[in-house]
ZAMAR-489117 format. One record per residue (C-alpha): z, x, y. Coordinates in pm, whole numbers, padded with zeros to 5 digits, always signed. Layout:
<nodes>
ZXY...
</nodes>
This chain:
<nodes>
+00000+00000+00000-00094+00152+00301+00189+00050+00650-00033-00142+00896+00033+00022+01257+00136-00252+01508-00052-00211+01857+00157-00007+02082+00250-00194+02419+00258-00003+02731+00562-00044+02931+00550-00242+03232+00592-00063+03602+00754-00238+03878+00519-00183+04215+00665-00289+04523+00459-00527+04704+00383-00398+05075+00305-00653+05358-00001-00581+05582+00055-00398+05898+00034-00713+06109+00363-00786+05930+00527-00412+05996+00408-00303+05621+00755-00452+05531+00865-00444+05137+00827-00807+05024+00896-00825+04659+00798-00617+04330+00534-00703+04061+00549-00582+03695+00224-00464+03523+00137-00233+03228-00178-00081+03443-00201-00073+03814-00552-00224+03778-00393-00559+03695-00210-00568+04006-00526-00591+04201-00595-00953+04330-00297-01072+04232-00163-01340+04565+00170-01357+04685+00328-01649+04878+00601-01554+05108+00773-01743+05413+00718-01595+05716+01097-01646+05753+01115-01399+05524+00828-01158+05715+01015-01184+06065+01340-01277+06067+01268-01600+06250+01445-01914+06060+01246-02100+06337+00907-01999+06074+01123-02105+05801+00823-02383+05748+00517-02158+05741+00398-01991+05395+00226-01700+05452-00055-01607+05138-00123-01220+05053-00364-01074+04809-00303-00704+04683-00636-00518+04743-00503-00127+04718-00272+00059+04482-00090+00400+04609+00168+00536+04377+00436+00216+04289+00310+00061+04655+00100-00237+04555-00065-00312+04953-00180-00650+05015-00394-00821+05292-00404-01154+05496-00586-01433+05318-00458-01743+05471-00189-02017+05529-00010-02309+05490+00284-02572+05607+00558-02703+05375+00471-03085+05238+00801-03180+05405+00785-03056+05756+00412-03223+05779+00560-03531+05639+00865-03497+05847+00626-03463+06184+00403-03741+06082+00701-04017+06096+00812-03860+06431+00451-03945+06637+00216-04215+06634-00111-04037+06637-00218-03731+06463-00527-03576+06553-00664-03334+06286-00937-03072+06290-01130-02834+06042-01272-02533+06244-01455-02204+06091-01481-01940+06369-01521-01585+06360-01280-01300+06524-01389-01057+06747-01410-00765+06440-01611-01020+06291-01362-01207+06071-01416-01559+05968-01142-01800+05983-01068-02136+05862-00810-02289+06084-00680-02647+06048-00461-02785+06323-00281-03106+06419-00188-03279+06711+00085-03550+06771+00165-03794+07022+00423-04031+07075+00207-04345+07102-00084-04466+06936-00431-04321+07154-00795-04401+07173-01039-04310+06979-01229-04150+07247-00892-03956+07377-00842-03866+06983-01203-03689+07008-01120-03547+07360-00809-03352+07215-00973-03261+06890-01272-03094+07153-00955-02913+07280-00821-02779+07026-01170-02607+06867-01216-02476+07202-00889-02337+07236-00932-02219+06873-01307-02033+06933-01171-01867+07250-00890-01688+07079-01116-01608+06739-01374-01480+06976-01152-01271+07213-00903-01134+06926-00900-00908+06597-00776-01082+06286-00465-00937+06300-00371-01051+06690-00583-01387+06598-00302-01494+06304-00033-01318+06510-00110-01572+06752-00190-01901+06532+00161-01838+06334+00383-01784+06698+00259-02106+06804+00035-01945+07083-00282-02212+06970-00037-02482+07012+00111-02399+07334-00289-02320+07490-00388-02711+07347-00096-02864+07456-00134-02750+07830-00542-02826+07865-00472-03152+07642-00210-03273+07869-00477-03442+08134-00628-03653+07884-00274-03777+07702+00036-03538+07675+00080-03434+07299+00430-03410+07164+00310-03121+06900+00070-02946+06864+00041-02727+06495-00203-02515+06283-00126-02682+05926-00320-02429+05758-00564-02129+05746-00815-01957+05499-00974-01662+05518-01354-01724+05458-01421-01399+05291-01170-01239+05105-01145-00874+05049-01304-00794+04704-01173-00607+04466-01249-00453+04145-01032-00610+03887-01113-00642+03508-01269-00987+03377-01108-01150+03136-01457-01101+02881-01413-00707+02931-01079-00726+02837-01129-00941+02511-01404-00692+02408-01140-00392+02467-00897-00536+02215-01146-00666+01988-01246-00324+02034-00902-00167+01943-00864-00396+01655-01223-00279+01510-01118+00095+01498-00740-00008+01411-00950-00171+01113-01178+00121+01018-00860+00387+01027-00720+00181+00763-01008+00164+00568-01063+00544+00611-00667+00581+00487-00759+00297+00199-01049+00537+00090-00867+00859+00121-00536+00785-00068-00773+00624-00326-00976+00973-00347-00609+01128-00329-00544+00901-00685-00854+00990-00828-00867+01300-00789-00477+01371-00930-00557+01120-01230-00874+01406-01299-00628+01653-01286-00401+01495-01537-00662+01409-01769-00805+01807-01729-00453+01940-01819-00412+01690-02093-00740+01774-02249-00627+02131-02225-00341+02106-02346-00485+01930-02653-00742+02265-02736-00433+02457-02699-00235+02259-02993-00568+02264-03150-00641+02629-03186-00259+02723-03237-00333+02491-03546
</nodes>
């Protein structure tokens, strides 16, 4: 019987997950992973509580994608956005009228941007003051994308700087109560090179094929091994034998 050698596991790593710079590069957490490659394009959500210090942000989920491995230092990049289901909800029941918009602009280093904002008010509006404020807002919105990198761009839309802009150029058509970006995407996320699931499969199926064949090779060779010793036996028997025979 020959032992069957189980695959041997590579032990996990912990790599500290590292904010971007807009952020201060701050330490936000640690990953495990057998190979650094798998760490790459992994997403992170963190509160941007957590990012500033600020437990007025305590709402806002910020969403980071590792794109670069240095030593243990997993480095990540902003991808986008988003607004706990409760404070939206909680906002809603506090206005009347909510004016949503869906805008895609592009930053001045030639980042594109989906931003989604909302605007309150206290009583119920027009339709045609609903449209005014929604022109608002994407104009508010393209100015800032156009005159701003990425990094002062989000800096902005997450310290409320989109809201504050709307709310004063809004204010002749009907005074808002709120004014909030709900949620952004990055349009074109940072690519990297990360192992498909197919390449992997064909590794191990690899592994497992010349696991196989080393155990037929072992199969063969112990059975040579027997073979061999049983012509031995039968060589020393025989001569044995014309020994007896001729002492006879």
């Amino acid at each position: 019987m020959v032992e069957r050698r189980g695959k041997k596991k590579k032990q996990k790593i912990w790599y500290s997950l590292i904010a971007p710079s807009m952020f201060g590069k701050k330490k936000i957490g640690e990953t495990p992973a057998d190979d650094p490659e798998k760490v790459l394009g992994r997403t992170v959500e963190v509160s941007l509580q957590e990012l500033t210090g600020d437990f007025a942000k305590a709402h806002l989920k910020v969403i980071l994608k590792v794109v670069d491995i240095k030593g243990l230092e997993a480095h990540t990049v902003f991808i986008g956005h988003s607004t706990t289901t409760d404070y939206v909800k909680r906002m809603a029941r506090r206005h009347k009228s909510k004016i949503d918009g869906v805008f895609d602009v592009t930053t001045k280093d030639g980042k594109r941007i989906r931003v989604k904002p909302s605007a309150y008010t206290a009583k119920r509006i027009q339709t045609s003051q609903k449209r005014a404020i929604r022109a608002v807002m994407k104009q508010v919105i393209e100015t800032m994308a156009q005159n701003n990198t990425l990094e002062d761009f989000v800096k902005f839309m997450l310290d409320g700087e989109i809201g504050k802009q709307t709310y004063k150029l809004a204010k002749p058509i009907y005074p808002v109560k709120r004014v909030e970006v709900h949620k952004s995407e990055l349009l074109e996320v940072p690519k990297v090179e990360v192992k498909k699931e197919e390449e992997e499969i064909e590794e191990i199926e690899k592994e497992m094929e010349e696991e196989a064949e080393e155990e037929v090779a072992e199969e063969e060779e112990i059975k040579e091994a027997e073979e061999t010793k049983e012509e031995e036996e039968m060589k020393e028997e025989e001569v044995e034998k014309t020994e007896e025979e001729k002492s006879e």
